[in-house]
RODRENZA-602868 format. One record per atom (N, C-alpha, C, O): atom name; x, y, z. Coordinates in steps of 0.02 Angstrom, whole numbers. Atoms other than C-alpha are relative to their C-alpha. Layout:
BEGIN
atom:u:v:w
CA:X:Y:Z .
...
***
This chain:
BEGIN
atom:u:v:w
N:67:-11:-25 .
CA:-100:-921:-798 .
C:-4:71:27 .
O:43:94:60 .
N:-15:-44:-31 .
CA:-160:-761:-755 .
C:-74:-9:52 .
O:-112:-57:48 .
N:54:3:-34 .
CA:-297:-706:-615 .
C:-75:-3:-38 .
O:-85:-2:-99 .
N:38:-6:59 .
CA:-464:-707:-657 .
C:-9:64:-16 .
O:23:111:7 .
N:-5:-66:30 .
CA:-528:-573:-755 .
C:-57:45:-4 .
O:-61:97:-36 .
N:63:-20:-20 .
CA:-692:-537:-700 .
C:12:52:46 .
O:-18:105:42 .
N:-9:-51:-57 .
CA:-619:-449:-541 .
C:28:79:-52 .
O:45:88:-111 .
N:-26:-83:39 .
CA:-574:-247:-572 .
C:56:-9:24 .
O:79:-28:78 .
N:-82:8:20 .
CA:-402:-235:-655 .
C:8:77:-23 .
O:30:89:-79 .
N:-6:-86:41 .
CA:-407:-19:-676 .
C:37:6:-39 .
O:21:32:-92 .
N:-50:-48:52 .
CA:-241:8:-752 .
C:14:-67:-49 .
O:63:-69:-87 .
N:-14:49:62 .
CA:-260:-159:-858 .
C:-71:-9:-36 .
O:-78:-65:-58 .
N:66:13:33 .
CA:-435:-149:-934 .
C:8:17:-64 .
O:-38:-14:-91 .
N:-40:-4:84 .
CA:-363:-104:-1117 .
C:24:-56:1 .
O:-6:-104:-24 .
N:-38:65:3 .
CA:-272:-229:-1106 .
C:-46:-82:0 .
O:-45:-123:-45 .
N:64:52:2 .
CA:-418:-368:-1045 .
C:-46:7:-53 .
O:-62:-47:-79 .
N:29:15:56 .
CA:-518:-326:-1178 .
C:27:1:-72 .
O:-7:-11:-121 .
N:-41:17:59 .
CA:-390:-327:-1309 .
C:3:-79:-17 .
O:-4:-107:-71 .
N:-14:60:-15 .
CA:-357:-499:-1227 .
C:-61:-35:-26 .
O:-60:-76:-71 .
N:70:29:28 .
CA:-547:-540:-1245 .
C:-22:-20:-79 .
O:-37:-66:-117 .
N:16:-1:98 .
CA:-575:-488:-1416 .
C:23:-43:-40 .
O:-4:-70:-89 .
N:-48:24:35 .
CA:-428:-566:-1459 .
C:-32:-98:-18 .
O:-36:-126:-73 .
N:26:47:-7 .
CA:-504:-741:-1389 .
C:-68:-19:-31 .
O:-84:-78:-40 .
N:70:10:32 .
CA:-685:-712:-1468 .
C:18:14:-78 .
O:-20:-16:-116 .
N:-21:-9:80 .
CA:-610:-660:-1648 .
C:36:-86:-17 .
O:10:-120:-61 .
N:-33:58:19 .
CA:-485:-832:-1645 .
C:-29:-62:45 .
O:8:-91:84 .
N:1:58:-68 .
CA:-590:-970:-1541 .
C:36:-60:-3 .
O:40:-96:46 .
N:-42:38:5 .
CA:-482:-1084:-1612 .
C:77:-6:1 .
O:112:-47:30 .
N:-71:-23:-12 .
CA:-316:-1018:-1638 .
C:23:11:63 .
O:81:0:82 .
N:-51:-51:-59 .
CA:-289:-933:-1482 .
C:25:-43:41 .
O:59:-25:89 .
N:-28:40:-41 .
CA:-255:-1121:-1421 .
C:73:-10:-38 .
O:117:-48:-19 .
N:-89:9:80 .
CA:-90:-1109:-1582 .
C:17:73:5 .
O:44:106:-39 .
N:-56:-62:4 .
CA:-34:-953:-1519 .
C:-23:65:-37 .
O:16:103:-65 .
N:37:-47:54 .
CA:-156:-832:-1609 .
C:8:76:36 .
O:24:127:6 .
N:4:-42:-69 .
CA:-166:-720:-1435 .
C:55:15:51 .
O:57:46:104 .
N:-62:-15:-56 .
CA:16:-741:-1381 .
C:3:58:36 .
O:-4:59:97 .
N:-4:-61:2 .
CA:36:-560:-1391 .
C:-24:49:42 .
O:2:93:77 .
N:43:-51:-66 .
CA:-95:-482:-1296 .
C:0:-35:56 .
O:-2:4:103 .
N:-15:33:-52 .
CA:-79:-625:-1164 .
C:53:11:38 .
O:49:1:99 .
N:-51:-24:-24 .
CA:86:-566:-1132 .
C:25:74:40 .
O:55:92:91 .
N:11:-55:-68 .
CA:50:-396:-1107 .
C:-25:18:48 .
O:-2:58:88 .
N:36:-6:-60 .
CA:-104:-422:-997 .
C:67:-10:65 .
O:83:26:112 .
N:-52:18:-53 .
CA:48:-531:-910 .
C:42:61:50 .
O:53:72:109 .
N:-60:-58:-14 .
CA:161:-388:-902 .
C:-34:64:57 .
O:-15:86:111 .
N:57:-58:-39 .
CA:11:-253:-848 .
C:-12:-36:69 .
O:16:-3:112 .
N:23:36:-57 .
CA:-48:-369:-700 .
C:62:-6:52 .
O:52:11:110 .
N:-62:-23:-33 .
CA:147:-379:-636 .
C:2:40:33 .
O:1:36:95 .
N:12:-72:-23 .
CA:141:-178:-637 .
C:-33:-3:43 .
O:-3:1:97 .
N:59:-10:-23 .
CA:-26:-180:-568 .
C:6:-40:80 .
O:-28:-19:127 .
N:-15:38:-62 .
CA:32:-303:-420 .
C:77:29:30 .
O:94:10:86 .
N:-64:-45:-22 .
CA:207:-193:-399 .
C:-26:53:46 .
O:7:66:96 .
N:10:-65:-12 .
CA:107:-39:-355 .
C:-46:-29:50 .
O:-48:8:99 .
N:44:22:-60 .
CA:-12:-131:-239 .
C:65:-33:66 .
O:64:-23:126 .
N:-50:30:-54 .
CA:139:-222:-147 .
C:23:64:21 .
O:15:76:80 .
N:-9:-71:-39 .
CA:202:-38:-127 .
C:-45:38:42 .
O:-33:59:99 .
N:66:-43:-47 .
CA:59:47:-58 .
C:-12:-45:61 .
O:-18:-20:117 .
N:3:48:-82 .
CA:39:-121:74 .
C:58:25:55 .
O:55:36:115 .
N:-53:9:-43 .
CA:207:-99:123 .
C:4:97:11 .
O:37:116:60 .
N:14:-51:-49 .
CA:178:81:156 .
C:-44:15:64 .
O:-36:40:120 .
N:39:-13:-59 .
CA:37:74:232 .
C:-10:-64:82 .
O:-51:-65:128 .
N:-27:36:-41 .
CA:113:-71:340 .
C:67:54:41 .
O:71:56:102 .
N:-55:-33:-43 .
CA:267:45:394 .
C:-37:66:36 .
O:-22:85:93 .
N:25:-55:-51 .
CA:147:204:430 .
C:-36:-33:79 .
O:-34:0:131 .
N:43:46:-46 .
CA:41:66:553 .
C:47:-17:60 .
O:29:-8:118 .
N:-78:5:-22 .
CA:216:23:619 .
C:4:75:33 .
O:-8:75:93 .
N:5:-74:-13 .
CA:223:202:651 .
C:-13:5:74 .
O:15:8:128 .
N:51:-31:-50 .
CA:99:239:746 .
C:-11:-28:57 .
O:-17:0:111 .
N:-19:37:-81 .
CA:101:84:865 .
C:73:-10:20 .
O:93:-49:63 .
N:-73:-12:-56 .
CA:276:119:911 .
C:-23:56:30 .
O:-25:49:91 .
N:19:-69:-25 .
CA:212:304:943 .
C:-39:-36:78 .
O:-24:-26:137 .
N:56:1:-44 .
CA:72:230:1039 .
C:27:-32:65 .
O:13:-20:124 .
N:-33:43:-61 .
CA:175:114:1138 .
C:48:28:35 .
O:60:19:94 .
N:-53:-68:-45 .
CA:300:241:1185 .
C:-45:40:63 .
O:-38:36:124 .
N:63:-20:-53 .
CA:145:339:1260 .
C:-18:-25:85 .
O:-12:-5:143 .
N:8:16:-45 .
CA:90:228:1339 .
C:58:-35:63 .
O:36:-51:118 .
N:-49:21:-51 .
CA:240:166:1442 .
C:15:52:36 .
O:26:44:96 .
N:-15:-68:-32 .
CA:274:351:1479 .
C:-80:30:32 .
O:-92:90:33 .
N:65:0:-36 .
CA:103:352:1560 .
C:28:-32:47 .
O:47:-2:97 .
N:11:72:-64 .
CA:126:183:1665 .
C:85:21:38 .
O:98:1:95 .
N:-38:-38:-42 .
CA:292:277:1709 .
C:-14:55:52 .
O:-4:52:112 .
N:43:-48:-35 .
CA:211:429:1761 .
C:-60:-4:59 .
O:-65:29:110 .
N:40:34:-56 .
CA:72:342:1853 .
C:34:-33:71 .
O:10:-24:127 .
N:-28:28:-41 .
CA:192:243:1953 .
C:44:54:43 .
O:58:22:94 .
N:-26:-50:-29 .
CA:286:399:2029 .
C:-57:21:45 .
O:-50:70:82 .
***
């Protein structure tokens, strides 16, 4: 199964309408394997396409990380400073 395919897929949209075509040229076949082919690579593209999104989260999860350690440092070296 893949997602649906209505949502925007940028670096797989060759691919989705290969997939499409593929399904409106064979409406019968593509249930005997007519569409393996391009089904497989959408497969493969959507993987990629969910690799490079799990990277970019998990960056922009460690810069976030970052910044509230920064912030929390701050501020303790405030509530130090105050207390003197």
């Amino acid at each position: 199964m893949h997602p649906p395919l209505f949502r925007p897929h940028p670096l797989c949209k060759d691919v989705i309408d290969a997939l499409l075509a593929c399904h409106e040229e064979n409406p019968y076949m593509k249930f005997l394997g007519a569409c393996n082919n391009p089904k497989a690579a959408l497969e493969h593209c959507l993987r990629m396409e969910k690799e490079v999104r799990r990277k970019e989260n998990a960056d922009n999860a460690r810069a976030s990380r970052e910044r509230t350690k920064a912030r929390m440092a701050e501020l303790k070296k405030q509530m130090e400073e105050s207390e003197k």
